[in-house]
C-alpha angles and dihedrals in degrees: 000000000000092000135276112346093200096069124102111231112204106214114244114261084246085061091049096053095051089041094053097033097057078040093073093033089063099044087051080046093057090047099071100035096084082053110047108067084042080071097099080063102037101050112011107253127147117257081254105066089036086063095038087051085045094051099032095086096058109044083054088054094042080058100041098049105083099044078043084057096046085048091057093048090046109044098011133253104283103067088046101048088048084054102047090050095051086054090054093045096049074055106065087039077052083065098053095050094042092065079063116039124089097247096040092171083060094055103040086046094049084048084053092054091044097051091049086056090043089047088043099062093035098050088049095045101041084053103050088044089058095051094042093053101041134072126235083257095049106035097087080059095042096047093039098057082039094057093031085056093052090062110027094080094059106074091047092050090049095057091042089047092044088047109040089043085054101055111020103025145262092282094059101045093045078052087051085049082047100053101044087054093049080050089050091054105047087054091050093046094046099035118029120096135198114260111164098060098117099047092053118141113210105176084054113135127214083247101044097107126180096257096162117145088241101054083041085059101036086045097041086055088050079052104071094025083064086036087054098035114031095019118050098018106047091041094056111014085093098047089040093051085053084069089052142079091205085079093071091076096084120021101300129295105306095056094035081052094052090056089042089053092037099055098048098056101050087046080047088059106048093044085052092063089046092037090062093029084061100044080059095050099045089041093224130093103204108056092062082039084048097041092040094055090049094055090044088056092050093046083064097041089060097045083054086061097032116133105146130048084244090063088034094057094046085049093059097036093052089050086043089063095044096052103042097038091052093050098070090047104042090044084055102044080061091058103043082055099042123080112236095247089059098045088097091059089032101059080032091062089036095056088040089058091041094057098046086055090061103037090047087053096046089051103047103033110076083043093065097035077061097051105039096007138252099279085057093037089059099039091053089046087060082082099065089070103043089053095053086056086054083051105050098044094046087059097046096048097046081051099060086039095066092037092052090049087046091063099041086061086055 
């Protein structure tokens, strides 16, 4: 066993900053989602460039993972996460400036660029901080408040955006973004420490990405999670409520997708923290990944069958449990394989895979809604799941077969 389950164990100061500074970034995050695809309304610009401004972030960061990765393992984790958080910060003052400048899609479009950096170097070094500065019996713990923080902020963000744009205007609510990442900057100036200093690689090369069998695995299963999640869900839930009567509920579906969404998340986030918390106390990682993937499947399942807001709200709150409970414990699955000095690659590749998941799914899935319809496009999706479980057993128990057969040979 990892210990005693029943002891509290207090986060590091190093876990709270990073908690608490990604906190306020993703609440600055969730401020400016309800405005962004309004572009088009707010500031005259074709549907084109509106989806080119919404995707742009995070092909940068899908391309900037892995060298943010090979950064972390070279110079250490506190230099990079200061910087990514100043990026994100100059981009949410982009959007400020960018009410007022004479190209506002530029510079929208140049504040996009700029967040995905700034994501990029966060995500890769939140995570490696977490693994430094945990034990085997703790990191579930550890991983889980981490990835719970990244999130936790943007629903919240989404209803005080939402709210502020609505009574007192876009430039205001894009000043309220501004000041809770200038709050995220000045805690992680002033509070986050370097804790990768003596795991640092410096022969590492801008290419040398984390390829191992086991981050390929860990990040093939974040892969379909994002696929699933991020991907097909939030691409298609608001086309597919306006099929269906259950939208009414709440104004339309734009607003009933924004609870939906909303809801999810924040359920997401809290299931992240138990999720890892459990994979301490049972001392085992795969049965909360297993568990979790299920759940995912079956959020999805429902969703596939949903025709009343009833049915709607348990089929996000199922995937908001899947997809938040599996996160802790697969982040920290990928710690408990990867050498210290690799943990910057590792959690690069993982967040690469990860994000092609997501913008594949993004990109494919309205296409075929349109072509066999929502209710097919989801129960064929309940597969991807269900094959990452596959994945992901196959591996471990191929990995306490060999070291069962390792010890026998001793």
């Amino acid at each position: 066993m990892y210990g005693n389950p029943l002891k509290v164990r207090v986060p590091s100061s190093a876990v709270l900053a990073v908690v608490v500074s990604t906190f306020f970034l993703g609440f600055g995050g969730g401020v400016v989602f309800p405005i962004l695809p309004d572009l088009g309304t707010i500031i005259g610009i074709t549907p084109l460039v509106v989806g080119l401004i919404l995707s742009v972030n995070r092909i940068v960061r899908l391309i900037a993972n892995a060298p943010a990765g090979v950064l972390v393992d070279r110079i250490g984790t506190r230099k990079p996460f200061i910087a990514g958080v100043v990026l994100e910060t100059a981009a949410t003052f982009g959007y400020v400036i960018a009410m007022y400048a004479p190209t506002p899609a530029a510079w929208f479009f140049g504040t996009r660029v700029l967040w995905g950096l700034g994501s990029a170097f966060v995500l890769a070094t939140a995570y490696t901080i977490a693994a430094n500065v945990s034990e085997h019996e703790s990191r579930g713990s550890t991983m889980g408040l981490v990835r719970g923080a990244t999130s936790l902020g943007f629903p919240a963000g989404m209803a005080l955006g939402g709210v502020v744009s609505e009574f007192y205007g876009t430039v205001i609510a894009f000043e309220a973004a501004a000041g809770l990442s200038v709050a995220a900057t000045l805690i992680a100036i002033v509070a986050i420490p370097e804790t990768h200093a003596d795991h640092r690689s410096e022969r590492a090369s801008i290419l040398d990405i984390n390829v191992t069998t086991s981050t390929l695995v860990i990040g093939g299963t974040n892969f379909g999670l994002l696929f699933t999640y991020s991907g097909v869900v939030f691409a298609t839930l608001v086309s597919f409520l306006k099929t269906t009567d259950a939208a009414a509920v709440v104004v339309g579906p734009q607003g009933t997708y924004g609870v939906l969404i909303g809801t999810s998340v924040l359920i997401g986030s809290i299931c992240s923290i138990a999720g890892g918390k459990l994979s301490d106390t049972l001392s085992r990682r795969m049965p909360v990944i297993v568990s979790c993937l299920i759940v995912l499947a079956l959020g999805v399942l429902v969703l596939a069958s949903a025709n009343t807001f009833l049915s709607l709200f348990l089929a996000m709150a199922l995937l908001g449990v899947g997809q938040g409970g599996v996160g802790g414990p697969l982040l920290s699955l990928l710690g408990d394989q990867t050498n210290r000095e690799q943990l910057g690659r590792a959690t690069g590749t993982y967040n690469v895979l990860g994000d092609l998941g997501a913008a594949v799914g993004l990109l494919v899935s309205p296409s075929v809604a349109e072509l066999i319809g929502f209710r097919s496009l989801y129960a064929v999706t309940v597969s991807v799941p269900l094959i990452a479980v596959g994945l992901i057993l196959v591996y471990l128990l191929s990995e306490r077969e060999s070291v069962q057969k390792g010890h026998l040979a001793e």
